[in-house]
Every structure is written in C-alpha cells, then in structure tokens.
N, C-alpha and C positions, 0 to 999 in steps of 0.2 A: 504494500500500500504506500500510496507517495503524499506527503502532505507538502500541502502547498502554503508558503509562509505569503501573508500580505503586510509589504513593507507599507502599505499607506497607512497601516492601522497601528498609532506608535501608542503603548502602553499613554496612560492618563499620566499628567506630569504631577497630580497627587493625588493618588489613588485613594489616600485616608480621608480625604476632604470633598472626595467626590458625589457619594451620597448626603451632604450635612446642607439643611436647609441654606436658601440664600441669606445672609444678610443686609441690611439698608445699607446704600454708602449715602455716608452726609454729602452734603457740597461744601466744597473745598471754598474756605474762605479767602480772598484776594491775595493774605500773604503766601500762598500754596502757591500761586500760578508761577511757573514755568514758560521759555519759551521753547515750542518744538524743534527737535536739531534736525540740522540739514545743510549745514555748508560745506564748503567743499573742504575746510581740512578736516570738520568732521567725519566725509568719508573719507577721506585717505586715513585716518587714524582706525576707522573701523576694516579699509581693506590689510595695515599693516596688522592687524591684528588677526584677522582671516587667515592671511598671507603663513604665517608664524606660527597657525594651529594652538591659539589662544584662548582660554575660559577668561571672560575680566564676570567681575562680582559686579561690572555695571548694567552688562547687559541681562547676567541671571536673575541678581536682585530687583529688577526693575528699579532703578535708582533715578531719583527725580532728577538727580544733578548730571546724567548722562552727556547732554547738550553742550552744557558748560565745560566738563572735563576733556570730551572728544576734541573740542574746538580749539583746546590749549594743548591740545595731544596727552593729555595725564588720562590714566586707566590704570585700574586695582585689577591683578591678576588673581585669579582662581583656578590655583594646580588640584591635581588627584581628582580632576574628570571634574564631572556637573551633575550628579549625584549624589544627593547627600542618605546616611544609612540612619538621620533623623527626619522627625518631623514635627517645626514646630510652627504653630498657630501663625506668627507672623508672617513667614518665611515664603519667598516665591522660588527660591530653588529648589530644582524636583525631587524626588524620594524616590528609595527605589534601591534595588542592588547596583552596588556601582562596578564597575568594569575594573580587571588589573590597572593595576598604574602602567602609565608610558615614560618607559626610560628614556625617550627624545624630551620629554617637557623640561628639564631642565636647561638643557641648550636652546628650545625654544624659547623659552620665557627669556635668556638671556641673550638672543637675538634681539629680542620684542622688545626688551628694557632698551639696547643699541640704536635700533630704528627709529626708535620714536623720544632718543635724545635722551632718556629720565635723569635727572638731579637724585630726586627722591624717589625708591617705586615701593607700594603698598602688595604686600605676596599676603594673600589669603587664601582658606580651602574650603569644601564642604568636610563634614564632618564623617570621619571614614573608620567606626567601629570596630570593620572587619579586619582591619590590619592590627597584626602584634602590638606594634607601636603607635596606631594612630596615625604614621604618616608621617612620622618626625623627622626620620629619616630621609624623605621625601622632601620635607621643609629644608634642611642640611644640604642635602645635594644641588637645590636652588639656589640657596646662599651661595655656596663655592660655587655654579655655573655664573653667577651675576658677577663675582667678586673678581675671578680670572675676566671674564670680556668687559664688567664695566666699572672699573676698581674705584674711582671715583663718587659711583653710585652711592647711596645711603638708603638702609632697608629697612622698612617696617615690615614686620609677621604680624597679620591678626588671624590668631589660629584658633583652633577650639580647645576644649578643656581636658582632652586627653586622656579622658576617666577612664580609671582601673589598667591604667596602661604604664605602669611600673617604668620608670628610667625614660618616659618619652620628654616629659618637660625638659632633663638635663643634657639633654643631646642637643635640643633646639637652644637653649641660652647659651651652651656651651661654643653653639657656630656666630654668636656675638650679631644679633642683630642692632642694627642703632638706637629700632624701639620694639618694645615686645608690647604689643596688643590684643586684650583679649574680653571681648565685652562682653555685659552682665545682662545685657537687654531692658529687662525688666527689673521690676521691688520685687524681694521675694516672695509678696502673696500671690501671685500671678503664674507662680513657675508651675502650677501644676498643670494651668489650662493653657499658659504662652508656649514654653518650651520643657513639656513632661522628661524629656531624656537629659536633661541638667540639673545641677544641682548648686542653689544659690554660694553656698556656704565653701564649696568646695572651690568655685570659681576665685573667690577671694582668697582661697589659700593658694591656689595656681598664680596669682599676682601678689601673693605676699612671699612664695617662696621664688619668685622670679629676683627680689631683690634681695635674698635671702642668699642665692646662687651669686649674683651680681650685682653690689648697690651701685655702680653709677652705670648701670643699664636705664633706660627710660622706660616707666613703664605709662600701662593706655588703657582706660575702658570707658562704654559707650553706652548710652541707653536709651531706648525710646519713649515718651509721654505720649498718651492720648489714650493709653491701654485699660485706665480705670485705676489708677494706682493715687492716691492721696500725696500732697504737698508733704507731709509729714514722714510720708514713705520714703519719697526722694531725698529727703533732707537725711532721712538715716540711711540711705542707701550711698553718702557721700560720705559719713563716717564712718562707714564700713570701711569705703576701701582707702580711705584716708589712713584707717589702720592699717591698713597692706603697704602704704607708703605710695600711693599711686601718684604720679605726676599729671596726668593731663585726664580729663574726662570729657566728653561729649553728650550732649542732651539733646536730640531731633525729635519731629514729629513722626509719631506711626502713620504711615498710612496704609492702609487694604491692599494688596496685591489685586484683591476678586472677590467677590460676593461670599465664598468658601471659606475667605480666611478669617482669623477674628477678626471682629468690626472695630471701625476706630470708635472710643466711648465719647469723644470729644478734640476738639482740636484749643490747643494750649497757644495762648494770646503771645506776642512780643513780648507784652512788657513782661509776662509771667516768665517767659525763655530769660529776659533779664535781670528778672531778681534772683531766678536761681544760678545765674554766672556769678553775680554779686557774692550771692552766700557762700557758692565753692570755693570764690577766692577768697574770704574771710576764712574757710577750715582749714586751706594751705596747698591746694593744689597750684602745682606750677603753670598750668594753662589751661583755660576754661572755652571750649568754641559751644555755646547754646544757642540756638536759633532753632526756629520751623524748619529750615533745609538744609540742616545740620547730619551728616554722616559719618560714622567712624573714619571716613577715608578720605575726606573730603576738605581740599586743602593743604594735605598731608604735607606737602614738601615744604610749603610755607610756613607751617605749623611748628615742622621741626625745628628750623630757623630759629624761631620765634621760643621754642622747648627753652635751646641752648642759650641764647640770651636770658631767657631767667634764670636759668639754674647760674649765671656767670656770676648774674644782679645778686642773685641771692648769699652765693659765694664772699661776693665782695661786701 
C-alpha cells in the first residue's frame, strides 16, 4: 500500500490553541500604531536573511517593531529551528517537535551577522527540551562562529531557562556573552495560564546564578503588561530580580498574536510605562527601556552602549 503525503497540509502552527474559543481583540489604542514595512532596504535585509537560511524572532514572534528594525538592517536571530517543545499563552512561535539541529546554522548566523554589518547582534532560541542540554551547546558554537568572522561584534543571548538540564547554564556564561538575557515574561501569578512549562522562581535563580558565575557579565530581563497582573505585582516583580543583581529590564505591551492566544486584559497608558521606569530606576537597575513598543531586543545595540556608560557612571 503506498501512502501518499500532502505537502499542502502543514500541521497547525499550534495545535494546543487550536480548538480554545476565540477571544475579543481590543482596538489598539493610537500609541500601538505602527507603520507597515516595505522599503527597499527593508527587503534586502529580509532577502539577506533568506539568502543565509535564517530564523530572526522578528518574523516568528510577530514583532510590532519589525519595520523599524529591517529598515536599519538590525534583526534578532532564532537558532535551533522554529519550533518550540513549549507552549505558552503568549507566544506566536509554533509548537511542535522540533527537527535535529543544523550544524551549518552556526556559520550561517555568522554570515548573516557579516552581511548585514551588526555592531551589536541579539542570538535567541525557541525552547528545545528535547536536547540533553537545552541547546547550550548550540548557543556556544554560535558564539565562536560570530566571534572568528565578526570579532568586533558584541553578543546578546536571550535564551530560555534550561530547566532540569544540569551544566547547560555554565557552558553558555562560560562562552562570555557581553549580555546574558533571559526574560521572566510575566508576575508570577500568571505562570500557570501564561507560560505553564516555566517556573517563576527558578528563572530568577538562572539570572542570579549568571552573576554568580560572572559578576561583571551584564545581565537582562523583560516583561510584558497588559496580561492582568497588578501595579503591585510588577513592583515586586523588580525586587525580585533586583535581588538577582539584574542590570537592565524591559517592560512592553502584550499584544494577541490571534484570537487563540490569551487576550490582552488591557492596554497600559504612557505615562503608566513611565512611572514604572521611574521606580526601576529608584531600586537600582542600570537601564530601564519601558514603553508600549518596548521588546526585549529592541534597540539592543544602543542599549548596550548606553549599559556601559552607566555601569562606568556608577563606577566613578
């Protein structure tokens, strides 16, 4: 008997969300609006990327700031496929078994850094369970591909939390990224329904024992508002990692991927974006980027800049 495969019909990009009622989307209030990309070095930056056999986290994540990044040539890379072995509420990257790693992505991504000039490049992944280590490995061998062709470069990792995966965190601080990144998302009353396969408390030890490994490493975490979480929550969710020693945090707007994902509970005004930059820099964090279209990756190379100058400020 011969079965016959139809490539048209590609598994659902998330198959857990697929039966779950739709939800409302609000209308995006005016600070939300974006403008559509489409210039022309926008596409040369999306065919260098093609060209390269590249995952960036702007096109998986649906990232509102896509336009803006392509247009300057900056893009966040996403090794170890486009497959993630979670799945959470937020998230518009697909779920699913993910495919062997590709031993070229390392030389690719450090093409792909080359091509398109980076200063600064942002290496993230989906979250890959199935591996012994998580994929640290993986993170490591990017590092030295970038570091041989683009020595000048300076590397951000925002990786996942590498639970139950014994020795992966000290493989990846030990390849000396210039900041280690790894966001918390949400307050931890949310973790069950935002991201059920994490674990709040553990994440903060993953960023406490980064500086524990390395204290003048930089470190990074990110979260998004809108998800139903209290003022009060966020405020202790800065002394959390304040106690980790965190250096820089970010606070953006959630928005919907799709009607399947959770729904945004509300969207978080300006001036609210800047009372909580106010307050993080009152508990001690070295740099604070809060706004509506605020991204963990967003900025990045300028950011870091900007890292380094305070830690000097502070220094002196």
């Amino acid at each position: 008997m011969v079965t016959l495969f139809d490539a048209s019909k590609k598994p659902a990009r998330h198959p857990e969300k697929a039966h779950r009622p739709d939800n409302e989307i609000l209308r995006k209030p005016d600070w939300i609006r974006v403008k559509a990309p489409g210039t022309k070095v926008f596409k040369e930056t999306q065919k260098t990327i093609r060209d390269n056999d590249i995952v960036t986290v702007c096109s998986e994540a649906a990232c509102p700031n896509i336009g803006e990044c392509f247009d300057k040539k900056h893009a966040s890379f996403m090794i170890m496929g486009e497959i993630c072995t979670r799945a959470c509420a937020f998230c518009n990257v697909a779920t699913g078994k993910p495919y062997p790693l590709d031993k070229n992505e390392p030389k690719n991504v450090a093409n792909g850094v080359a091509k398109l000039g980076l200063n600064h490049v942002v290496i993230t992944s989906v979250d890959r369970d199935d591996l012994n280590d998580g994929g640290a490995e993986h993170f490591v061998d990017v590092v030295e591909a970038i570091r041989e062709k683009c020595p000048d470069t300076t590397i951000e990792l925002l990786t996942p939390d590498f639970l139950k995966k014994e020795g992966a965190l000290e493989k990846v601080v030990a390849a000396k990224p210039d900041v280690f990144n790894h966001n918390l998302e949400t307050v931890p009353s949310n973790y069950l329904s935002i991201c059920p396969g994490s674990r709040y408390f553990y994440s903060i030890r993953l960023l406490q024992r980064v500086k524990e490994l390395d204290p003048n490493m930089f470190t990074k975490s990110g979260i998004m508002v809108g998800l139903g979480e209290t003022r009060n929550e966020v405020l202790q969710l800065m002394d959390d990692l304040r106690s980790a020693n965190v250096d820089f945090l970010t606070i953006g707007q959630y928005l919907a991927p799709s009607r399947k994902h959770h729904p945004v509970k509300n969207f978080v005004t300006p001036e609210e974006f800047k009372a909580y930059e106010t307050i993080a820099y009152s508990k001690g964090f070295l740099l604070v980027s809060s706004s509506p279209l605020t991204r963990s990756s967003h900025h990045a190379g300028d950011d870091f800049e900007k890292l380094r100058m305070a830690r000097l400020a502070k220094l002196s």
